[in-house]
N, C-alpha and C positions, 0 to 999 in steps of 0.2 A: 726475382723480386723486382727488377729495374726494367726486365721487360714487360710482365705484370702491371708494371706502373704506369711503363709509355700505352698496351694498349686500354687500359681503364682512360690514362689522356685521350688518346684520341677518337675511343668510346665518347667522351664525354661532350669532344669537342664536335662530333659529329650529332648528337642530340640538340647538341648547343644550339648549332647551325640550323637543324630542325627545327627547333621550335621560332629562331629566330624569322625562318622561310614563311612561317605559320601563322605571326603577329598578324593579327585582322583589321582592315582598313582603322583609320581615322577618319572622322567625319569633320571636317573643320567649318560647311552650314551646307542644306539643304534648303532655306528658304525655306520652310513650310509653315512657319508662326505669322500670325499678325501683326507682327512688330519684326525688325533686324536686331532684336534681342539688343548683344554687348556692342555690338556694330553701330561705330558713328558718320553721321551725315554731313554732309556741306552743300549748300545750293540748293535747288530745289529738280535735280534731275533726277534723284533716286526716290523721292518720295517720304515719305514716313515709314512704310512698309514695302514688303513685296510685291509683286504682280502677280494677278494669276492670269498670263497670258499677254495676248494684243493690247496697250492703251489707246486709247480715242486716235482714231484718223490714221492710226499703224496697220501696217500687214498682217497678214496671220501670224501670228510666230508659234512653232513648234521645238521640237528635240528637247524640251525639259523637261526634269523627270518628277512628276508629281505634280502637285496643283500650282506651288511657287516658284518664282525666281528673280532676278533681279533683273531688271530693264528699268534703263535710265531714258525712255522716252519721256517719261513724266512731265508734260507741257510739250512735248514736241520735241524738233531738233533742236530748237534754240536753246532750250536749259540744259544749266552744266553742275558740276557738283563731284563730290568723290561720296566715299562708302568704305569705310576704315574697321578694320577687323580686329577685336583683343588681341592682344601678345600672343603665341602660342609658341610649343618648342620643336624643332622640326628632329619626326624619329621614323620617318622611312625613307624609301629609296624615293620615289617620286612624289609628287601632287599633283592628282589629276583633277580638271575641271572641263566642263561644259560651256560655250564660248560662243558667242553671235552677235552682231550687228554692224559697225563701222569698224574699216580696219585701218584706222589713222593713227600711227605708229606715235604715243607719248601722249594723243589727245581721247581715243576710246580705247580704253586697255585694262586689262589687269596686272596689277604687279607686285614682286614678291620684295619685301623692302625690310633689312638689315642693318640694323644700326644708322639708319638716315638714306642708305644707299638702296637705287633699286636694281637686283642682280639678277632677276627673272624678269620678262613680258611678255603678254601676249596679247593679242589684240581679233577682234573679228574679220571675217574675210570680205568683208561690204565699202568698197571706194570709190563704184559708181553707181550712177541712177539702174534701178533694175535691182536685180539681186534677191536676195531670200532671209528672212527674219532667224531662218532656222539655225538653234543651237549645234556645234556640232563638237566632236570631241577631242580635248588638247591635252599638252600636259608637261610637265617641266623634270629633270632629272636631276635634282638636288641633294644626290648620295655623299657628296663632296662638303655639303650644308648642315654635316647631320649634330644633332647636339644643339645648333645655334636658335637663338630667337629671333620670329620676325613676324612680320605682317603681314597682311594684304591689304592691299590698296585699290580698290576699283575707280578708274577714272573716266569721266566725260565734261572734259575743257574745249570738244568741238562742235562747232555751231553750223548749220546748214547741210547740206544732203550727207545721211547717213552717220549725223552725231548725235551717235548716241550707244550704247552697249549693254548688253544681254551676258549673265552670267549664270550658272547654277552648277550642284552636286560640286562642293570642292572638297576632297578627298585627300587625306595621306596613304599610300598605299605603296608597298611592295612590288606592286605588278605594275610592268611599263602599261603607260597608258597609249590607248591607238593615237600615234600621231600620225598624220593628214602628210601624204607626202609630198614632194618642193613641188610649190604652185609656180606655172608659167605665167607672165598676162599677156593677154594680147595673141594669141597665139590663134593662128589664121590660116583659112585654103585659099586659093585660086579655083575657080571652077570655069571653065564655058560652057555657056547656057545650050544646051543639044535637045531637051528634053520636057517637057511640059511640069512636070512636079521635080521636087530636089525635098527630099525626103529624110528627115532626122532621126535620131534612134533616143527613146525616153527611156528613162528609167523611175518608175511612180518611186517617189520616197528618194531619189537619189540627190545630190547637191546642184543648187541652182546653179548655170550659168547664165550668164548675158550674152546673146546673141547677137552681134551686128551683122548685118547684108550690105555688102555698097556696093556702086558701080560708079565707074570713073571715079572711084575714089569719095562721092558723095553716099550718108546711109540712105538704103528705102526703106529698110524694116529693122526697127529691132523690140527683142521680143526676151522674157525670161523664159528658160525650161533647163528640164531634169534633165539633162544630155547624157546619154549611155558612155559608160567607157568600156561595157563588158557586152554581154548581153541583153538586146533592150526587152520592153515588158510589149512598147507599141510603136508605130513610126508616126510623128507630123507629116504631114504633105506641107510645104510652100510653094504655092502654084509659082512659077517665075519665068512662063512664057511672057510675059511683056519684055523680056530682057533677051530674047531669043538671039541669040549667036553674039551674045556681048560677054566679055568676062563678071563674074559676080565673085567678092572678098567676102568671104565668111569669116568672121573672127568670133573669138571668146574672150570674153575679159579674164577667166582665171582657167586654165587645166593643170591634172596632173603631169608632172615631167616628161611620162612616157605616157599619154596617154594617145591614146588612137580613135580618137573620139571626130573629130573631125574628116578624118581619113575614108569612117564605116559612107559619111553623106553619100546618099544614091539619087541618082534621077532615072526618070522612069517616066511612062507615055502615062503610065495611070498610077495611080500612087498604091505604097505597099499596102496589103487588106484589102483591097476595093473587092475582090472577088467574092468574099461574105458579106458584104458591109448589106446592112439591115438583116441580117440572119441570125448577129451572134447570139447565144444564147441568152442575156439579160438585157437583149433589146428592146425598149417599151413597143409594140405593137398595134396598140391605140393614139399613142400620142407621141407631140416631137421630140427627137432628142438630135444633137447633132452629129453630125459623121465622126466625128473627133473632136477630144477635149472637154472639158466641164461647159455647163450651161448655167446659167442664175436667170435675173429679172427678164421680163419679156419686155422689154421695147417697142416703141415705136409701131403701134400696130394700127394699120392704116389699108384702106382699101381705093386703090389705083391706077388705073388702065386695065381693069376686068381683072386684077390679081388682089387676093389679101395678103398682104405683107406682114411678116412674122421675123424684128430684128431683136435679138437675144443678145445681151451679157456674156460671152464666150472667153475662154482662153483655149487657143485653138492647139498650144504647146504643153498642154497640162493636164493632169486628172482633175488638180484642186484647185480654186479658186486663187485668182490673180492673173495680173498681164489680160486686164480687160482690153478686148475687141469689143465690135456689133459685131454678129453675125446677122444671117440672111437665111430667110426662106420667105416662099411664094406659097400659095396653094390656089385653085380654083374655088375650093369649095369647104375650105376649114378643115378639112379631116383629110385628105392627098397633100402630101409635103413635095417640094422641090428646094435642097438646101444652093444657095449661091456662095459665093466667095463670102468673107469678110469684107464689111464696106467703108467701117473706121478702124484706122490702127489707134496707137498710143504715139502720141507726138511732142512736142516739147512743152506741150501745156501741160502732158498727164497722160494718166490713163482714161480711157472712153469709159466714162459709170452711165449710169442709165437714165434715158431719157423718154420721148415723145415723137408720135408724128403728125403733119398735117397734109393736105392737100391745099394750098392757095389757090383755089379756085380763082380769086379777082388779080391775083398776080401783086398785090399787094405788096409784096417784098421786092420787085424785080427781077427775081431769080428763076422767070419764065423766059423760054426762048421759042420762039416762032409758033405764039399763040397757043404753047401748050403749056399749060398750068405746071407747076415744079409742087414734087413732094417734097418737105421740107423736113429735114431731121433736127432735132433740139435736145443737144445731149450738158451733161457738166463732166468738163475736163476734170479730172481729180488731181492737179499737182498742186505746186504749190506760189500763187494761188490759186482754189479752188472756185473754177470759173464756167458760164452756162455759156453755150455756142451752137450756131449753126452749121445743116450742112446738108444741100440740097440736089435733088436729080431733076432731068426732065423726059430717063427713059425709064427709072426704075431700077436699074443697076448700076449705073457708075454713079458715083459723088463725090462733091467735091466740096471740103468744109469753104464756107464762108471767110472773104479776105480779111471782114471787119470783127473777127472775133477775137475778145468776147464779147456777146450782146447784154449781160448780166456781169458786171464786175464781183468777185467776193464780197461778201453781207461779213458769215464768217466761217472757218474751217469750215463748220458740218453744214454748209447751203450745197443741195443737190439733189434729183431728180424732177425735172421739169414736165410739169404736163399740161400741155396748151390745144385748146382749143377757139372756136370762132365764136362770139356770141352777136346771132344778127341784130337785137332790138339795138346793140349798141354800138352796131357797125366795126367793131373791133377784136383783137384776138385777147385772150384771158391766159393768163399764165399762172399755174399753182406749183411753189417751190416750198420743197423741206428747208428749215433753217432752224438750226438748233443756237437757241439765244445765251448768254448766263443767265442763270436762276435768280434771279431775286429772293427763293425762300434759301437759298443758302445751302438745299439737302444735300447730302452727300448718297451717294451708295454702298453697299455693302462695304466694298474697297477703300469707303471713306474719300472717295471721288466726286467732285462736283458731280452733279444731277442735272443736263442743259434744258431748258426751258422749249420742250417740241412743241413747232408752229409750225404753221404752212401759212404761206406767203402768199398775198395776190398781187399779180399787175397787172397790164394792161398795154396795149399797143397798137398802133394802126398797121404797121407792118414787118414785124417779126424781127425789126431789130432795136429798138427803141424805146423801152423800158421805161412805165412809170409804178410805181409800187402803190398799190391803192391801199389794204386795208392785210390783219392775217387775225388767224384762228389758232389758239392752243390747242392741244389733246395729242394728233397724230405724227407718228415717226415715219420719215422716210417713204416713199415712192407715192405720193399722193396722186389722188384719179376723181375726177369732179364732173359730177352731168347729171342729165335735167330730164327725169323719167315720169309719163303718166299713173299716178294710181289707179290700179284695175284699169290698165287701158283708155281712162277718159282722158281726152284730151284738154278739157277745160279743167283739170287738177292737177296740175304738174308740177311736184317738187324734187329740189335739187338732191344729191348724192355729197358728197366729201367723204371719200373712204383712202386709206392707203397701206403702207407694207402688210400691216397684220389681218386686216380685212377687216375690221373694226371702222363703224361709219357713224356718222351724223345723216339726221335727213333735216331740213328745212329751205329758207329763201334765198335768193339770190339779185343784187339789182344791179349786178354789172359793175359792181367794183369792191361789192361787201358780204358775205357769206352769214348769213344769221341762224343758227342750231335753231330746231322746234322739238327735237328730241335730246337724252340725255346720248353719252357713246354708246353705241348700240353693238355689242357680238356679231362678227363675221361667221365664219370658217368655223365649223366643229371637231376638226378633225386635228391631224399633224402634219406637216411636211407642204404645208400651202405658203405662200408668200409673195409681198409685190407684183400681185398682179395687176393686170391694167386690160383696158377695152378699147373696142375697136377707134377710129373715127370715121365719118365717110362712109355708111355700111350701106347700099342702096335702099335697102327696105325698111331701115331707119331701124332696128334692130342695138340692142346696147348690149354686147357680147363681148366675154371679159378671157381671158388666159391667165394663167398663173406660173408662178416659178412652181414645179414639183422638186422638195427637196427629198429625195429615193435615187437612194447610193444603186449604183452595177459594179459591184463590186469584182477584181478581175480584166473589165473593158477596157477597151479604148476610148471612152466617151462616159460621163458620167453626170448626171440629172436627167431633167425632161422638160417641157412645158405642156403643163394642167389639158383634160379636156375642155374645147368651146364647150362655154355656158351662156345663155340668154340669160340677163339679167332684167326683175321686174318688180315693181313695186304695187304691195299687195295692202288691204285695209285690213288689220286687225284689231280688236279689243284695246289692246295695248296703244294703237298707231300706226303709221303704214313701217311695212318693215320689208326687207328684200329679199325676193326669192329669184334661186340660184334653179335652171333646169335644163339639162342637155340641147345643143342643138338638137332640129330638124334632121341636118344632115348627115349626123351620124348614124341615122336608121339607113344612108347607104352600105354601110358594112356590116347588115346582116346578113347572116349565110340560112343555113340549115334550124328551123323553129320548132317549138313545143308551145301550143296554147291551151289553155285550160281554161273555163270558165264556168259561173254556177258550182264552184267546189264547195264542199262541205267539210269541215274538217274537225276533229277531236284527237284528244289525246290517243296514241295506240294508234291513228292510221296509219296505213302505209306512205312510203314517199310516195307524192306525185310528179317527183321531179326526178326518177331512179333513170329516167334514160338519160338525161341528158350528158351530153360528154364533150369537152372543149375546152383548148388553153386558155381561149380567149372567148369571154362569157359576157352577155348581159341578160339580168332576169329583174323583170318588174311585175309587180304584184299590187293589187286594189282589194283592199280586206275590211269586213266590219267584222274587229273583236269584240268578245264577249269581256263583261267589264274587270275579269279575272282572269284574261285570256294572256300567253304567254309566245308571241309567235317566233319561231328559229328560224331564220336562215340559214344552211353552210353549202359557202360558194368556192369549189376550189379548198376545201379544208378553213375558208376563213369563215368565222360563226359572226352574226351578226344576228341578234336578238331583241323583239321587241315587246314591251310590257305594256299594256292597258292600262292597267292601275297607277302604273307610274308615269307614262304616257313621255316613255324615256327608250332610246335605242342603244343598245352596247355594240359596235363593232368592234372586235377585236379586243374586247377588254377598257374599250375606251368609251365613256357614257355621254350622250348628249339626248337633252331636252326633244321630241318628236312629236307633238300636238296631234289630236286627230281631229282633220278638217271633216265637218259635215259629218262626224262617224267614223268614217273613213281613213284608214291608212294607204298613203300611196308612197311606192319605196322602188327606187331604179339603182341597179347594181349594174357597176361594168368593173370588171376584173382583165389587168395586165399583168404584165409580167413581174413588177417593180412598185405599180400604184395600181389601189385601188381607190373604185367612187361612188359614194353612197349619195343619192338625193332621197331626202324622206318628208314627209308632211307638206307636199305638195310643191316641195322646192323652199320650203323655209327652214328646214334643216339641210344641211351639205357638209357633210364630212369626208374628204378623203385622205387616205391615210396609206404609208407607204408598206409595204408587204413581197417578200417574196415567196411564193406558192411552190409546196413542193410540187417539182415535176410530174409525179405519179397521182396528185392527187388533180383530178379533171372534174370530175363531178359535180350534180349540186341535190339541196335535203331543201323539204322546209317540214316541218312540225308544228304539233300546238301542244301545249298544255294549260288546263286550266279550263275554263269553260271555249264551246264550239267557238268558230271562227268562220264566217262566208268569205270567200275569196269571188269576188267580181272576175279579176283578172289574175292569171296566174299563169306569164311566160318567159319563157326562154329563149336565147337566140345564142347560137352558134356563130362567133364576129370574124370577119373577113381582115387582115393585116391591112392599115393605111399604107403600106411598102409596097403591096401587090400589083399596083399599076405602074407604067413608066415613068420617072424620074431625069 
């Protein structure tokens, strides 16, 4: 009976334990409501509610899980405030949470607080300039606490770089949570320079660090990236032949204890990958993308000593966007790329956002030497303050920012991208700047966030450093682009452009210091994945030829966006008003290879394909058709359907529908299919949709059909495209 009884005990006591192992988290918040529910506020750095994500003028931030979380940005670093959680009773072994921003020990933190006292902290891993928004995961071992009541206390009492803190998923939980193991700071190589590149190991998605480069002990680069501790995904190159046979100090602001992350750095005559480089399989093929690193806005694009210059938005350490650079490319002829170094880093004003170029032909600026005109770069520093600067060459390749910068003091935070050119009736250079104002009507958004007042800004100058603000325009966000096109070619009717990020434009006058709208905002881009783009300056043949950011992920790569195919930009009379048509350069008919023409086709429902031969990765087919007024015409190019309707006098690519008028009867429609983007111009260049797409590999081919009543096909070709990679670089 007494043994019976101990093992029914220790039966019992082992279910016990079972089911005690088995207890299912606690949720103590998720952030995912509108409100911080029983949670109270102080200050104004947490808000009313949650965030979903980045606030105004912030980094990206990631690692939280779900749409909400707490981020005490709310005005910026300067506000402060806590974030006070109901009572609750502490009944498992740990509390795990989610944890990012400043890691300023008592001033961004979270803390677990006990009767007045606080016996937990933790705090984010952000204490200098650089760093990463992203949440990562922490957690506290309070098996000792169990039984008691307490709180949570989130706090932000620090002001200036990196005050501020990021919290989400706070959990009671039984199972330890991953903690981050002991961080070193500061932790550093010696290298001497032997070798042309010194090559890093990334890890896409792994924890930021801060990079510093010095020599004699002063920085010359520093830069954030995903630094590998294991295995990487891709290597940076940092070219560091100008340092050739000098020591260079590479440090980290934080690593793991043991980590080896510093140790893997390699130099090499040619950096790691070069041997594929333009081969890899999500390479765009038609259009730029860079050797490495993410790409955004296109820049500064400017035509200068017989080159067209192409400087891009880059992070040269990174898949995703941040630790903005310019980058550099040349080409002869718009469509042949040669990529150059990076030509601005991030320096103690900021990071490099995106700006403008010019040619000073009269030397206006002074920043000519020995009779040769200087290209000028005009970019906005993004720190804090956020300020517009110069920075000029006189070969093309090296530059050197301006001593007197800034030439544009801060208006306010959101003042930036600059686009300046010459206006001659008024002898002087014109400068159009984003500047996001407060609101006067007081809206909020969604988030219940001010609404800032977008304008674009004019000034004016005699020589590109001297700023006087004439006159601005409501309506457009961000990267503004301004010029003075003939309708239909006459030259005695030329009115002005104001278009910018979203491709959305006004057309009407301009007198040299004041922009007057004659239309209401007018629809850019029809498609998806277009943005801030900008045109040339300087183009010999007077030509107004624009590029675009393509946002079209490679997913996998070392390198991820593109910039847009050249388009010749023109303003055309319609019904409506003159409105802009969007149509391929000239010279991308150098990259056709192997052709299909057809002409005189007739076509109805039930014929056969006229286009069953064709076969090629890399496609372009353009067709000249009179539908019948119930006529139905298909495209499928590479497996992508693209469809167009008479009666609706509408084109679907891909599922995605836009307006296609037919000029004179007439549909005219150019397809070019890459790897990653594709680009539709239809209705004679007044529709332009491109839109991002990866094509299965297998599928090459291309269809067209009709249904509905006949269809005459004037033109009906194809062309087999030649890789813009195929010549020397």
């Amino acid at each position: 009976m007494k043994t019976s009884s101990a093992i029914f005990g220790i039966l019992l006591a082992l279910v016990s334990a079972r089911l005690a192992a088995a207890q299912p988290d606690i949720v103590l918040a998720d952030f995912e409501g509108y409100t911080y529910g029983d949670w109270k506020t102080t200050g104004s750095a947490f808000g009313d509610s949650p965030a979903h994500g980045a606030l105004p003028h912030q980094m990206a931030v990631d690692g939280f899980i779900g749409k909400g979380l707490v981020n005490s940005f709310n005005g910026g670093d300067q506000s402060t405030g806590t974030l006070t959680s109901p009572e609750f009773r502490i009944e498992r072994k740990f509390i795990a949470f989610l944890i990012g921003g400043g890691g300023w020990e008592g001033r961004t933190c979270l803390n677990l607080v006990i009767d007045g006292k606080t016996v937990r902290t933790a705090t984010g891993p952000n204490t200098k300039p650089g760093g990463s928004e992203r949440l990562a995961p922490a957690g506290w071992d309070v098996s000792e606490l169990a039984g008691k009541t307490a709180r949570l206390v989130i706090v932000d009492s620090a002001t200036g770089g990196w005050g501020h803190i990021n919290v989400d998923q706070i959990v009671q939980t039984d199972s330890a949570p991953p903690i981050a193991a002991k961080l070193v700071a500061d932790a550093s190589r010696d290298i001497e320079v032997t070798r042309h590149w010194l090559n890093f190991p990334v890890k896409t998605g792994g924890n930021k660090r801060v990079i510093t480069v010095s020599v004699n002990g002063q920085p010359v680069r520093k830069f954030d990236m995903e630094l590998a501790d294991a295995q990487p995904d891709w290597w940076a190159p940092l070219d560091v032949s100008a340092w050739a046979g000098q020591k260079l100090t590479v440090s980290a602001d934080k690593l793991p204890e043991k980590s080896t992350a510093l140790e893997t750095l390699r130099q090499t005559d040619e950096w790691i990958g070069a041997e594929n480089l333009y081969r890899e399989p999500l390479r765009p093929q038609l259009q730029f993308s860079p050797r490495r690193g993410w790409t955004n806005d296109p820049n500064g694009l400017a035509y200068y000593r017989g080159e067209y210059h192409l400087f891009f938005q880059h992070n040269p350490y990174g898949w995703n966007w941040g630790n903005m650079h310019w980058g550099h490319a040349t080409s002869p002829d718009l469509v042949h790329w040669q990529e150059h170094g990076d030509v601005l880093y991030p320096d103690d004003m900021g990071p490099m956002f995106s700006g403008s170029a010019v040619v000073d032909w009269k030397n206006t600026s002074g920043l000519g030497q020995d009779g040769q005109p200087p290209l000028v770069l005009i970019y906005t520093a993004a720190g804090n303050p956020t300020v517009q600067c110069l920075a000029s060459s006189t070969d093309g390749r090296t530059f050197t920012k301006f001593a007197g910068n800034p030439v544009i003091k801060e208006i306010t935070r959101g003042n930036r991208d600059p686009k300046v050119f010459w206006y001659e009736p008024g002898k002087q250079w014109v400068l159009t700047l984003y500047v996001g104002l407060p609101n006067p009507s007081g809206e909020l958004d969604a988030k219940g966030k001010p609404v800032p007042l977008h304008t674009i800004h004019f000034f004016t100058s005699p020589n590109l450093k001297d700023w006087t603000l004439r006159s601005q325009t409501p309506g457009l966000y961000e990267c503004p682009d301004f010029f003075e096109l003939p309708v239909d070619g006459n030259a005695s009717n030329q009115k002005w452009v104001l278009t910018a990020a979203s491709s959305e434009y006004f057309v009407g006058s301009f007198d040299g210091q004041k922009f007057t709208p004659e239309t209401p905002k007018l629809p850019g881009h029809r498609g998806r994945g277009f943005y801030a783009a900008q045109t040339y300056s300087d183009v010999p043949d007077g030509r107004r030829i624009q590029i675009g950011w393509g946002q079209a992920p490679s997913p996998g790569m070392p390198f991820n966006q593109l910039q847009t195919l050249p388009c010749e930009l023109q303003l055309h009379q319609t019904p409506e008003g003159p409105r802009l048509r969007r149509v391929p350069i000239k010279e991308l008919e150098s990259l056709r290879g192997k052709s299909w023409k057809l002409q005189g086709l007739h076509l109805s429902a039930g014929v056969a394909n006229p286009l069953a031969d064709v076969r090629g990765e890399l496609l372009e087919v353009h067709a000249d058709f009179q539908p019948a007024a119930d006529s139905e015409v298909t495209f499928k190019v590479r497996g992508v359907d693209i469809q167009y309707s008479a009666a609706k006098q509408e084109i679907t690519v891909n599922g995605l529908r836009a307006p296609a008028p037919l000029q004179d009867g007439h549909q005219r429609i150019t397809i070019f299919a890459d790897r990653t983007l594709f680009t539709l111009f239809a209705s004679d260049g007044l529709t332009y949709v491109p839109f991002p797409v990866i094509p299965k590999p297998a599928e090459l081919g291309a269809e067209v059909q009709v249904n509905g009543g006949p269809t005459t096909f004037q033109e009906l070709d194809a062309y087999d495209l030649k890789s813009i990679w195929d010549t020397p670089r």
